[in-house]
C-alpha positions in Angstrom: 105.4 34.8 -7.3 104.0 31.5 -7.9 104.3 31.7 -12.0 108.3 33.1 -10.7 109.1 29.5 -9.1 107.7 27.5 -11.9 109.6 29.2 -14.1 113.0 29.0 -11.8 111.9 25.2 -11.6 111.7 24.8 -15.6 115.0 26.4 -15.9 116.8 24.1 -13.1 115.3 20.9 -15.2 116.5 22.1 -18.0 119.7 22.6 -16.4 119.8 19.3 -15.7 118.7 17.6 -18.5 121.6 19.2 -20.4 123.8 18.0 -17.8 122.9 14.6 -17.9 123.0 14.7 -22.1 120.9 14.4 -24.6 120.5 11.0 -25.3 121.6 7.2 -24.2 123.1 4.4 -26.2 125.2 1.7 -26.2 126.0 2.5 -22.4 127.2 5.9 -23.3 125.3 9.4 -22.6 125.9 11.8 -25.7 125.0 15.8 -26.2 124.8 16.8 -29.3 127.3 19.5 -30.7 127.2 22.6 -32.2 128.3 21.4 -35.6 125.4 19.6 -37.1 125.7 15.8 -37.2 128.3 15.6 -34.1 128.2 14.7 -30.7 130.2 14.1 -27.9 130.2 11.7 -24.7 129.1 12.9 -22.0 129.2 12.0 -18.1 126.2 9.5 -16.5 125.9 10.7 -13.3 122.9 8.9 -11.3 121.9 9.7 -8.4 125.5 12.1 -7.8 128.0 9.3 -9.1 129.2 8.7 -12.6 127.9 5.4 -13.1 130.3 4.1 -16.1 132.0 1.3 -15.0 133.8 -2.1 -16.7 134.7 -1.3 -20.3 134.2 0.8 -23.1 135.0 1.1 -27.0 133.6 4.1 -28.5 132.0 4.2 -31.3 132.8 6.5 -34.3 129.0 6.8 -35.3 125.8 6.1 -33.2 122.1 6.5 -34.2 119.6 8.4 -32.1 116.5 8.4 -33.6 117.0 7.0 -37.3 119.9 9.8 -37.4 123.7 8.8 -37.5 126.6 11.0 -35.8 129.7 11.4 -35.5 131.5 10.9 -32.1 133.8 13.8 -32.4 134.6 14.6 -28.5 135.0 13.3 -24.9 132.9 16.1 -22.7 134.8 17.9 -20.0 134.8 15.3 -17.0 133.0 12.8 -18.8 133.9 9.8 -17.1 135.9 11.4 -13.9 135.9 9.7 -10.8 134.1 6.3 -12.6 135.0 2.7 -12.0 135.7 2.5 -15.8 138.7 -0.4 -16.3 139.4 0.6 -20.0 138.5 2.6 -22.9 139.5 2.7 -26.6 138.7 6.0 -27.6 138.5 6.2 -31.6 140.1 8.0 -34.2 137.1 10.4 -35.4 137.5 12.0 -31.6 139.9 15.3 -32.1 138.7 16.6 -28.7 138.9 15.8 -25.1 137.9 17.6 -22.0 139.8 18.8 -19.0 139.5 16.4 -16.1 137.9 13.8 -19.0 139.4 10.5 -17.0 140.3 12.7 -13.3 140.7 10.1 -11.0 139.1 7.2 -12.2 141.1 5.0 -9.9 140.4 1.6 -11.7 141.2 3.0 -15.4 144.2 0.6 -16.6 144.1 0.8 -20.1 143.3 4.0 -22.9 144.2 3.9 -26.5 144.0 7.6 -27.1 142.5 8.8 -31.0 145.5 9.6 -34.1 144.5 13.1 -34.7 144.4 14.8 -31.2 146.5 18.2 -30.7 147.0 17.8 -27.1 146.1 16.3 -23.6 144.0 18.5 -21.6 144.6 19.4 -17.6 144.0 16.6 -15.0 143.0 14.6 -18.2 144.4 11.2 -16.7 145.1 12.6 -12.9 144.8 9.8 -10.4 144.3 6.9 -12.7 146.1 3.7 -12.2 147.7 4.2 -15.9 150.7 1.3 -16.7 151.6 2.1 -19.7 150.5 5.1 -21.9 151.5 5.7 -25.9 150.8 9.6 -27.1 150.2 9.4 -30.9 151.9 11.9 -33.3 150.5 14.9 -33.6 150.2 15.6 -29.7 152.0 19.5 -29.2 151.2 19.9 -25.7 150.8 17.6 -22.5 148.4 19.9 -20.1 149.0 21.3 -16.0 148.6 17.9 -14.3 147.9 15.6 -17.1 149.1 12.3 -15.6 149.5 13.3 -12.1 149.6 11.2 -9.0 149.3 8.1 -11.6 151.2 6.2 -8.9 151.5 2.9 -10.8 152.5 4.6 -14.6 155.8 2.3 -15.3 156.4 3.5 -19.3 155.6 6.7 -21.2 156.0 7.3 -25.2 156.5 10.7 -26.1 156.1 11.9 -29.8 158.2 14.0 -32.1 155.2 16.5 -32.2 155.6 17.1 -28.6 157.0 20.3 -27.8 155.6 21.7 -24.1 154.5 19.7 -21.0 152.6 22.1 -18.1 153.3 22.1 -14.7 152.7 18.8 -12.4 152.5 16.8 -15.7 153.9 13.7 -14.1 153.9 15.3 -10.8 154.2 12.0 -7.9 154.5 9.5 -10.1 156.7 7.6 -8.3 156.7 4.4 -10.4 157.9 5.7 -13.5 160.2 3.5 -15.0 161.0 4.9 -18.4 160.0 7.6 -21.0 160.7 7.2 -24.9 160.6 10.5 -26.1 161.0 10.5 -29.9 161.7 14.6 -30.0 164.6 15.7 -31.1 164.7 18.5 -29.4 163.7 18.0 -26.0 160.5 19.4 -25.4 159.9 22.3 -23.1 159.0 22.5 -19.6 156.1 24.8 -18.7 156.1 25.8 -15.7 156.9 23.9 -11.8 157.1 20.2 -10.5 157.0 18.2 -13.8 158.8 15.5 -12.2 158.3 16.3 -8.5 158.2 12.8 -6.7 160.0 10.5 -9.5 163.3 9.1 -9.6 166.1 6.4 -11.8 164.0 7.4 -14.9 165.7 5.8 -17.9 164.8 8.1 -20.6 165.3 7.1 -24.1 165.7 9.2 -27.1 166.7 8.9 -31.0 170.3 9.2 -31.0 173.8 10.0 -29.7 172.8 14.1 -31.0 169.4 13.8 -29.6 171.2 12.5 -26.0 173.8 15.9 -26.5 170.5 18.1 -26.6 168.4 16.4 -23.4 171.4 16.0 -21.9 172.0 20.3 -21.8 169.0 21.0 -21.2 167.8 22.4 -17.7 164.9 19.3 -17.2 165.7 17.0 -19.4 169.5 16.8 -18.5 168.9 16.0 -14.6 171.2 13.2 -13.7 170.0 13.2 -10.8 166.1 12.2 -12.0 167.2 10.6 -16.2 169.3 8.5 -17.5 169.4 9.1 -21.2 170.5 6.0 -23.6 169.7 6.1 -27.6 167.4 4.1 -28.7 167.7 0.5 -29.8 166.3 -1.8 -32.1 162.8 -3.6 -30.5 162.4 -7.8 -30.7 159.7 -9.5 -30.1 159.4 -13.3 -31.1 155.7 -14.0 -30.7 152.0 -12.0 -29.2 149.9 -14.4 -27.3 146.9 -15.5 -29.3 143.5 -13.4 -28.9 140.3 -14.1 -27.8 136.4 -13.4 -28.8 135.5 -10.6 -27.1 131.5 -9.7 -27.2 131.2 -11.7 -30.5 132.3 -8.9 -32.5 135.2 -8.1 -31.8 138.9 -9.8 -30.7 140.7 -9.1 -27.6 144.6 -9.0 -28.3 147.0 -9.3 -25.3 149.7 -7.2 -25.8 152.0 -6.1 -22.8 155.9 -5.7 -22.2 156.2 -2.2 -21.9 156.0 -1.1 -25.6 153.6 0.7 -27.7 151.7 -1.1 -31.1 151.1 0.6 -34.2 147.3 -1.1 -35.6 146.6 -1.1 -39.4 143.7 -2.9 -40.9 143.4 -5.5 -43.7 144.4 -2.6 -45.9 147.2 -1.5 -44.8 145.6 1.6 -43.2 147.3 2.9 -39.6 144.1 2.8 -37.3 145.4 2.6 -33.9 148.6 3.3 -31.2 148.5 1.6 -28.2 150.4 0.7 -25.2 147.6 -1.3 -23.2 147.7 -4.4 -22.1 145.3 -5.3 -24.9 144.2 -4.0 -28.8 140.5 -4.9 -29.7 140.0 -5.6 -33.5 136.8 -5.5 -34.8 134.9 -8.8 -37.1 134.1 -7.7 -40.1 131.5 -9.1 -42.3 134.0 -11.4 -44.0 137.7 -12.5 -42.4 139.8 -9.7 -42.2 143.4 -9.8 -41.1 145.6 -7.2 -38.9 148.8 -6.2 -38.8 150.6 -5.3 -35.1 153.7 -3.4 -35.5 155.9 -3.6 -31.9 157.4 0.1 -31.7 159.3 2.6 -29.3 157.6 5.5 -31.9 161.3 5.6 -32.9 162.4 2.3 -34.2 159.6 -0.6 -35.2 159.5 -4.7 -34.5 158.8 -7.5 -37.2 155.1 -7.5 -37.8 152.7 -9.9 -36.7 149.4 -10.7 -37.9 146.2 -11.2 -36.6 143.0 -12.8 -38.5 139.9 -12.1 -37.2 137.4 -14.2 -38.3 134.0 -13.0 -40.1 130.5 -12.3 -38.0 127.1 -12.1 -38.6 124.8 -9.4 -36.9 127.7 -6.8 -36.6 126.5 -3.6 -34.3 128.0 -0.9 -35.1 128.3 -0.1 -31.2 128.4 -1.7 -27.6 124.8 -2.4 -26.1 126.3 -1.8 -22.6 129.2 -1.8 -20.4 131.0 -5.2 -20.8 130.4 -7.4 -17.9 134.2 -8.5 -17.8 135.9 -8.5 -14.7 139.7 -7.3 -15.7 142.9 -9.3 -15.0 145.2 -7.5 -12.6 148.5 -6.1 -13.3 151.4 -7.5 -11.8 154.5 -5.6 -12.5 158.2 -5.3 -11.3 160.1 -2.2 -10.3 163.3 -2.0 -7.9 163.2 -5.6 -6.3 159.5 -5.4 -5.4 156.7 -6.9 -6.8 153.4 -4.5 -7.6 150.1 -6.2 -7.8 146.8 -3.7 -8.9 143.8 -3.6 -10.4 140.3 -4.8 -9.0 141.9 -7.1 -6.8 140.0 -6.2 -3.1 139.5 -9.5 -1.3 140.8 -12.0 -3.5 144.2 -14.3 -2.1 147.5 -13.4 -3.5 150.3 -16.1 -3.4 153.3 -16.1 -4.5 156.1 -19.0 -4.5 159.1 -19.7 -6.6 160.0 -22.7 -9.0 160.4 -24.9 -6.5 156.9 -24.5 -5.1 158.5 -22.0 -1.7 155.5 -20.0 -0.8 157.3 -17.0 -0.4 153.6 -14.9 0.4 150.0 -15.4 0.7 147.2 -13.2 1.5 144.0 -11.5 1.3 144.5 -8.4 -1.1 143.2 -5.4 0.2 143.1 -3.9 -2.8 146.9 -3.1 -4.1 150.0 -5.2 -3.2 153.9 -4.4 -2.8 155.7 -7.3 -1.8 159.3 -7.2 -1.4 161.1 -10.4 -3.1 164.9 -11.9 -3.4 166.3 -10.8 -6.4 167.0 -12.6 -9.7 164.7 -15.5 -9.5 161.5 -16.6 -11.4 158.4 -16.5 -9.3 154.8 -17.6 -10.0 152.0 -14.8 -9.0 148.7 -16.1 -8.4 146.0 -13.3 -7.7 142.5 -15.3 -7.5 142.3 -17.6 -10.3 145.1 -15.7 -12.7 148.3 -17.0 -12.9 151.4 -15.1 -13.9 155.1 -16.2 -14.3 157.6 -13.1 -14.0 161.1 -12.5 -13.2 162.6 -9.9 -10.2 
């Protein structure tokens, strides 16, 4: 009986040490693969919480033990219910798990990989998501993908796309507007898609692309879309970037569009729509090009030189100790402020100095404002001019 429980016992840490991955580094747990040379991240869960928190870029390659591999996958629930803030997940990941990102309520930013096929159920449920860019090559949008992302304002659709599950965008009562660059509107699978959202401005290619949404039994809601063709995107400038972490350069980014990313040689690397791109120092000066886009009509370029380092790691040491600015958006006459904002003292006054509000955030903010004027939003020591 005895020899019985030791056994039982073996097999339970065993259990566990699977669980809990094979291997650390970098601030990420990894388990190795069945194809040889690959692994994927895995959760961190210490002491029954997923410890990942601040942010992350993934690497493409990590070393365990003299031996490199490649980072093809994001685990099944790797970093659910984490205080991550934002991740950059990169392009040599063709795989993520169900419930990967389920309610990680602090999650503001993701720059999803190029050569994904689809995003898996409850992937992003319950994150506070702004803005989110799917990259070509996406066929499917899983049951509950982006539900109950309460503060989701913009959504890019590509022209891969071609079914979205049930409770896709399920209570997302913020959404603003989806750019869908389909032709042919894609298909609704199931219940509830857009249960709980409203005034959606949905923009598509053209005047033929409008005729098909527009007869079509999900798509062609009045009640819930308003379809308009797409026009050309302006942009006169990009704020200047930053050293982020010595090797790489933080980009601000913003305004409710995606980016198309291509290095110094010309190579497409990247589509975002976060609040910020990270390019990466190089061992000599390398320069960037950012391409402003709605996926179905492109910006003037704008370039961004990076300049060389020395010591370049070819992967984060740890989480980045960086607290994260907090999003202040517009939407119907009020004012949203979120983020990690608990306990810091939101003001807000117009430009002639009226202190229209001021208090102690208790986390997130709605603030009901007088219309057409330019106010200036100070949350802690961040400062942010917008118009309502």
């Amino acid at each position: 009986m005895r020899i019985k429980y030791i056994i039982l016992l073996a097999l339970w840490l065993m259990a566990l040490t699977v669980h809990a991955g094979d291997f650390a580094s970098g601030g990420l747990v990894y388990s190795f693969r069945p194809q040889f040379g690959e692994v994927e991240v895995d959760d961190n869960i210490i002491d029954g919480l997923n410890a990942y928190e601040g942010i992350y870029i993934i690497p493409e390659i990590v070393n365990f033990e003299g031996e490199n591999y490649t980072v093809t996958a994001i685990a099944e629930g790797a970093f659910a219910h984490s205080k991550i803030t934002e991740v950059l997940i990169p392009n040599s990941v063709t795989q993520i798990g169900a419930e990967a990102f389920l309610e990680c309520d602090k999650l503001v930013n993701v720059t999803l990989p190029l050569y994904i096929s689809e995003i898996p159920r409850e992937c992003f449920l319950g994150t506070a998501l702004v803005n989110i860019a799917i990259p070509e090559g996406v066929k499917r949008l899983g049951y509950a993908s982006f539900e109950s992302c309460h503060y989701l304002h913009t959504v890019m659709l590509p022209s891969t796309l071609n079914l979205i599950d049930a409770y896709a965008f399920n209570d997302c009562h913020n959404l603003y507007e989806i750019y869908s660059a389909a032709h042919h509107p894609p298909k609704a699978s199931g219940w509830g898609i857009f249960t709980g959202t409203h005034n959606v401005d949905l923009v598509v290619a053209d005047y033929e692309a409008i005729d098909a949404y527009s007869t079509d039994k999900t798509w062609g809601d009045d009640k819930l879309f308003t379809l308009y063709p797409n026009e050309d995107v302006y942009l006169s400038s990009l704020p200047e970037g930053e050293v982020f972490m010595q090797n790489w350069q933080r980009v601000p980014l913003g305004n409710y569009l995606a980016y198309k990313i291509y290095d110094e040689n010309d190579e497409f690397v990247a589509l975002t729509a976060a609040d910020n791109c990270y390019l990466p120092a190089l061992d000599h000066d390398a320069t960037y090009t950012i391409v402003p886009t709605t996926m179905m009509g492109d910006s003037d370029p704008f370039q961004v030189t990076v300049a060389m380092t020395t010591g370049i790691e070819q992967f984060v040491d740890e989480a980045f100790p960086v607290e994260p600015d907090p999003i202040i958006v517009t939407h119907f006459g009020s004012l949203y402020i979120y983020g990690d904002n608990y306990g810091k003292l939101v003001s807000v006054w117009d430009m002639n100095g009226r202190l229209y509000y001021q208090r102690i955030s208790s986390d997130s903010e709605m603030i009901d404002l007088p219309r057409n004027r330019v106010y200036i939003v100070r949350v802690g020591n961040y400062v942010k001019k917008i118009f309502l």
